[in-house]
C-alpha positions as CSV (number, residue, x, y, z in Angstrom):
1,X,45.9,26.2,-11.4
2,X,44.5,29.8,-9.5
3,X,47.6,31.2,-7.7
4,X,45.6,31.9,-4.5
5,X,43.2,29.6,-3.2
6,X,39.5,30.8,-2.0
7,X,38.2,27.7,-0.3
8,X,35.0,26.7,-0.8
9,X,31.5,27.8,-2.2
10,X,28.5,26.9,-3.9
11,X,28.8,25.1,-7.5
12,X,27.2,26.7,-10.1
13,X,26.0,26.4,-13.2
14,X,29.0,26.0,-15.6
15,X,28.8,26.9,-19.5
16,X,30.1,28.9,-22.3
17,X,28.4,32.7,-22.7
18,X,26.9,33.6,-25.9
19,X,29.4,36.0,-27.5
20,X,26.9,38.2,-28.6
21,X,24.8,38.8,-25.6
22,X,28.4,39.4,-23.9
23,X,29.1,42.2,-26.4
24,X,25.8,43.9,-25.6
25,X,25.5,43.3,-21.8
26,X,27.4,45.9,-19.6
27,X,27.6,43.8,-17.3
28,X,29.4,40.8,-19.0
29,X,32.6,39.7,-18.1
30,X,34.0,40.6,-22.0
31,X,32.5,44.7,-21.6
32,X,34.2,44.6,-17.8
33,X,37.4,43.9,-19.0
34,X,39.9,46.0,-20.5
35,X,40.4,46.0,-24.1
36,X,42.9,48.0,-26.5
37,X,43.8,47.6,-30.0
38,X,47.3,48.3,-31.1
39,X,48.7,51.5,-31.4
40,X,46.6,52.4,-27.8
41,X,47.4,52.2,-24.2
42,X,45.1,52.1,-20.9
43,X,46.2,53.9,-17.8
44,X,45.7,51.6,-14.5
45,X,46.9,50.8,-11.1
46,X,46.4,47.2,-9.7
47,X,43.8,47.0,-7.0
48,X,44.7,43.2,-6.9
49,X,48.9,42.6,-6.6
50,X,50.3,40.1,-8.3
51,X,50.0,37.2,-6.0
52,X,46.5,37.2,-5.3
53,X,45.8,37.0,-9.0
54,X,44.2,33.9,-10.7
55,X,46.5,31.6,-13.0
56,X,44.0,29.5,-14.6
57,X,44.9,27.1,-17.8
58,X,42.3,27.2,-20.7
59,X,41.8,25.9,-24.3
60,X,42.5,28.0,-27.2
61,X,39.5,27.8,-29.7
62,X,40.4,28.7,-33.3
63,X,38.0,30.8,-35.2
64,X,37.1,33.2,-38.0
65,X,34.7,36.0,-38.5
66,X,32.4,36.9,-41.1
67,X,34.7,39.0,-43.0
68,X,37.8,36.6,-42.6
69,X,40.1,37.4,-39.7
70,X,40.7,34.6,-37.2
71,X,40.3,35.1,-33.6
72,X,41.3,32.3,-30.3
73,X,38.9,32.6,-27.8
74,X,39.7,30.3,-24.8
75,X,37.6,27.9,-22.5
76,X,38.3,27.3,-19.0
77,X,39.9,23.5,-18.6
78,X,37.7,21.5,-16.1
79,X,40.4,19.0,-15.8
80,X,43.4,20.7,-15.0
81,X,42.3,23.3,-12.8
82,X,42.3,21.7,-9.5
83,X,42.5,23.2,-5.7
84,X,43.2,21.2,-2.4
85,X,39.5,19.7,-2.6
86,X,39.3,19.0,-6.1
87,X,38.0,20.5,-9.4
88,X,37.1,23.9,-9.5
89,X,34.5,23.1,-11.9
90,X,33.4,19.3,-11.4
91,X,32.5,18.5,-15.1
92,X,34.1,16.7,-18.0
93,X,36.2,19.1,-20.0
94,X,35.0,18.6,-23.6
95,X,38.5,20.0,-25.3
96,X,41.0,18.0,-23.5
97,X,39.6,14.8,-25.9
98,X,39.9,16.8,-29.3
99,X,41.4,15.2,-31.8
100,X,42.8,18.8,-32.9
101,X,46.2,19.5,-30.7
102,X,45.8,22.9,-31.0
103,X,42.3,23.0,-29.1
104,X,43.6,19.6,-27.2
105,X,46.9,21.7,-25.0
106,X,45.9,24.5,-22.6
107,X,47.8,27.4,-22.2
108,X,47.7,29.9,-18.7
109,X,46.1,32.5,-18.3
110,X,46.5,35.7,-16.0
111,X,43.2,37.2,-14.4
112,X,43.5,40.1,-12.1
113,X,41.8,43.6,-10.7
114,X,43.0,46.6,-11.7
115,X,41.8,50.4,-11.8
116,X,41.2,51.5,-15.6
117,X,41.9,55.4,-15.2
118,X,41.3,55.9,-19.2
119,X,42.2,54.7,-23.1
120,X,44.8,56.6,-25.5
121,X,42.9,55.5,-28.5
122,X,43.9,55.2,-32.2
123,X,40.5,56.8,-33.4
124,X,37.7,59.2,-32.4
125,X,34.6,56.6,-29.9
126,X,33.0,55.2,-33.5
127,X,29.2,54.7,-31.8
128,X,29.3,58.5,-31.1
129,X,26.5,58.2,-34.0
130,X,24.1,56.6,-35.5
131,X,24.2,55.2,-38.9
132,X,22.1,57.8,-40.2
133,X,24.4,60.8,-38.1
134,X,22.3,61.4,-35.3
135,X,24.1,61.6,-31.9
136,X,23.7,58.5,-29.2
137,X,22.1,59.1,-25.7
138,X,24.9,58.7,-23.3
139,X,28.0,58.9,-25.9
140,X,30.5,61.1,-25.1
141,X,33.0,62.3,-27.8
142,X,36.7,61.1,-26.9
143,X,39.3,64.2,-26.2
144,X,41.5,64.9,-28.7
145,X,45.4,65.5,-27.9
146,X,48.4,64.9,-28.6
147,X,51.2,62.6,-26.9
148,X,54.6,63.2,-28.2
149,X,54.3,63.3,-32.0
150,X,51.4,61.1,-32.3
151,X,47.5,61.9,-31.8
152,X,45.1,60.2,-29.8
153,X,41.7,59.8,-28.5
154,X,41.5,59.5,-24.7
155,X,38.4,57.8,-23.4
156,X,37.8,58.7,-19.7
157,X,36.8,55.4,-17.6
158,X,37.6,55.8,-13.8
159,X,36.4,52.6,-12.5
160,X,37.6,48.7,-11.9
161,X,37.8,46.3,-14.2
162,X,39.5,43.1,-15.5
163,X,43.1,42.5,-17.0
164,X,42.7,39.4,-18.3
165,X,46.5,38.4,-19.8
166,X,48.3,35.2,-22.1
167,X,51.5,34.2,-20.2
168,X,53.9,35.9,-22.1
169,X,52.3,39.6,-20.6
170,X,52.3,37.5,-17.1
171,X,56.0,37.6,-17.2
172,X,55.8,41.1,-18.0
173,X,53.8,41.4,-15.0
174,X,55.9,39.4,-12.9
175,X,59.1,41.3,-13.6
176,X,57.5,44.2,-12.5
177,X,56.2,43.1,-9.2
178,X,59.9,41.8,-8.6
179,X,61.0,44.8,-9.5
180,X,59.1,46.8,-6.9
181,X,57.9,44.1,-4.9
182,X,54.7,45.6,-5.0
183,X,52.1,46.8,-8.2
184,X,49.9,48.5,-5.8
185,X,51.6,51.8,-5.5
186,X,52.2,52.8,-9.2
187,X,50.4,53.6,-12.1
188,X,51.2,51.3,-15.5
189,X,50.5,51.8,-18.9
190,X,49.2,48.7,-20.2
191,X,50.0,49.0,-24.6
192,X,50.0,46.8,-27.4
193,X,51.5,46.5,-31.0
194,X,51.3,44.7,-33.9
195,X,55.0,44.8,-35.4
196,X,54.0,41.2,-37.4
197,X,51.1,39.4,-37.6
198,X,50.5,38.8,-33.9
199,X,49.9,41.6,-31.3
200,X,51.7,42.0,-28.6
201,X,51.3,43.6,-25.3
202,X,53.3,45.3,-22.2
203,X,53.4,46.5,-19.0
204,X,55.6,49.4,-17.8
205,X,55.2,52.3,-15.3
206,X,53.1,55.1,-16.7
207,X,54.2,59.2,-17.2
208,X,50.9,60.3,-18.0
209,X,49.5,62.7,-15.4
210,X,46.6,61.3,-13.3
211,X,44.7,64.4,-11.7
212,X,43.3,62.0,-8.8
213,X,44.3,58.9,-8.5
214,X,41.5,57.6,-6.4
215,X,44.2,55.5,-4.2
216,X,41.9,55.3,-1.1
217,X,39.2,54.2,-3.1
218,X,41.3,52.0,-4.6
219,X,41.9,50.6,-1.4
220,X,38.2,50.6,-0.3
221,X,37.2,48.8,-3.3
222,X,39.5,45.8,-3.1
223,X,38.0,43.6,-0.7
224,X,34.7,44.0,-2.4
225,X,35.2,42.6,-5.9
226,X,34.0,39.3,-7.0
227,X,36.2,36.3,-6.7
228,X,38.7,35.7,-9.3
229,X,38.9,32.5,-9.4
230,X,35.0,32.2,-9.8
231,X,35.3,34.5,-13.0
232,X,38.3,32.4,-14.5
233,X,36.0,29.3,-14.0
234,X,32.9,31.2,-15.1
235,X,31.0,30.6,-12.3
236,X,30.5,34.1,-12.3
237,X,29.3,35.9,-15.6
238,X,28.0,39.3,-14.8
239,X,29.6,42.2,-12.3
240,X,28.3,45.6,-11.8
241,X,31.1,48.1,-11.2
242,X,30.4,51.6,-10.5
243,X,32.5,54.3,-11.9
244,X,33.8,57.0,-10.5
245,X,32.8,59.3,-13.5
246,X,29.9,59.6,-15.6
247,X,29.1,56.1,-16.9
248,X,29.1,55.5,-21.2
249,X,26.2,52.8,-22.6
250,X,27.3,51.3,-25.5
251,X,23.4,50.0,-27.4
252,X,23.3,47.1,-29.0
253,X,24.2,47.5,-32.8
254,X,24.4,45.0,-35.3
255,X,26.3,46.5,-37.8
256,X,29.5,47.5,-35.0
257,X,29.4,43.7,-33.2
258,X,30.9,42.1,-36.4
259,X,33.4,44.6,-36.6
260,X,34.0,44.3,-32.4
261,X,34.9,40.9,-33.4
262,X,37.3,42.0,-35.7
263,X,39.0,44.5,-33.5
264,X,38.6,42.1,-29.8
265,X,41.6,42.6,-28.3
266,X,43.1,40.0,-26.1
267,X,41.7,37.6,-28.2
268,X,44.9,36.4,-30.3
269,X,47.5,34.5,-28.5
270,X,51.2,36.3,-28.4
271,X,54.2,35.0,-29.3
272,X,54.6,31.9,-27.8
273,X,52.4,31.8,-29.2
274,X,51.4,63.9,-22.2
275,X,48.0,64.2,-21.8
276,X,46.5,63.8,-18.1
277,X,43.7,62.3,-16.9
């Protein structure tokens, strides 16, 4: 069930996105979210704090890519997420009959706001180049530095986007906000692993160096980004978010969207399942 209530607005059309028209739209909801693979960490400061986020319960959808690796996407539950006036979404949810148990449970699901400052990542931006070398319109090559004794990539982003979290990282989040009673006034690092087999994520304040950190903006912005609630239930589909640097296209290439499957971060369940900017 959404922590917070937005009363009520015009039904939609409700359906599943095509993942691969997600992957190439920079406007989707899966390119507007943020997204790490172990080993990397995204600067960000909440524009939404924690109780204004949507909790949302969702179907975990087994699968497996071309090349082998299985991946959980999940599928907002019709049925069990409910407001004062009723379903959010007033169709039958198909996954609450399966006969598998594994698709037939839901799990929650934390959806919030924040401000995406940049990426530490684990390699140099792979669609710097075509396949045959030549250098991509509007790609940028990532910084190279080092952090401690380890060197990374940082990707510059400046601009809002989606945390989209399992429950395990909710409690994360949670401890924080009781911590400081407020996530609106820090910067976090937001940083995942992969000690096992499943990857893990965290939450914890930040000591990278922000040269600006856009906090009036931050403020301006927050009462202007779309509904929550209407993104958890996939009412809405596309955003457009400005940056506050120099935006980066990623085209459409075939060969990279298998291996973007392979890499999706966010897309396993967890256990229960300095450089500036």
């Amino acid at each position: 069930m959404p922590l917070i209530n937005k009363g009520m607005y015009s039904q939609q059309n409700f359906s599943g996105s095509d993942s691969g028209s997600d992957f190439r739209n920079p406007k989707s909801i899966w390119r507007n979210t943020v997204r790490i693979k172990p080993g990397e960490h995204a600067v960000l400061r909440f524009i939404t704090d924690f109780k204004n986020g949507d909790m949302s319960q969702f179907h975990g959808i087994p699968g497996m890519t071309q090349k082998g690796q299985a991946f959980t996407t999940y599928e907002y539950c019709s049925k069990k997420n409910c407001n004062e006036t009723g379903p959010i979404v007033n169709v039958p949810c198909e996954h609450c009959a399966s006969a598998d148990e594994r698709i037939a449970k839901t799990t929650s699901r934390y959806l919030t706001w924040v401000f995406h400052y940049g990426t530490f990542h684990v390699e140099a931006n792979p669609f710097l180049f075509t396949p045959d070398g030549q250098e991509r319109e509007g790609q940028v090559a990532w910084d190279q530095m080092q952090k401690g004794n380890r060197t990374f990539y940082r990707e510059t982003v400046k601009k809002p986007q989606l945390l989209n979290t399992s429950f395990t990282l909710f409690k994360n989040v949670e401890e924080k906000y009781e911590r400081y009673s407020t996530l609106l006034d820090r910067t976090f690092d937001y940083s995942s692993s992969r000690p096992t087999n499943i990857t893990q994520y965290s939450i914890e304040l930040s000591d990278t160096t922000v040269t600006t950190d856009y906090a009036q903006e931050i403020l301006d912005m927050s009462n202007d980004l779309p509904d929550l609630e209407l993104i958890a239930a996939k009412l809405i589909t596309e955003v457009d978010l400005f940056s506050l640097d120099e935006p980066v296209t990623v085209p459409a290439d075939p060969q990279k969207y298998e291996n973007a499957f392979a890499n999706m971060a966010n897309i396993a369940e967890d256990a229960e399942d300095d450089g500036g900017l």
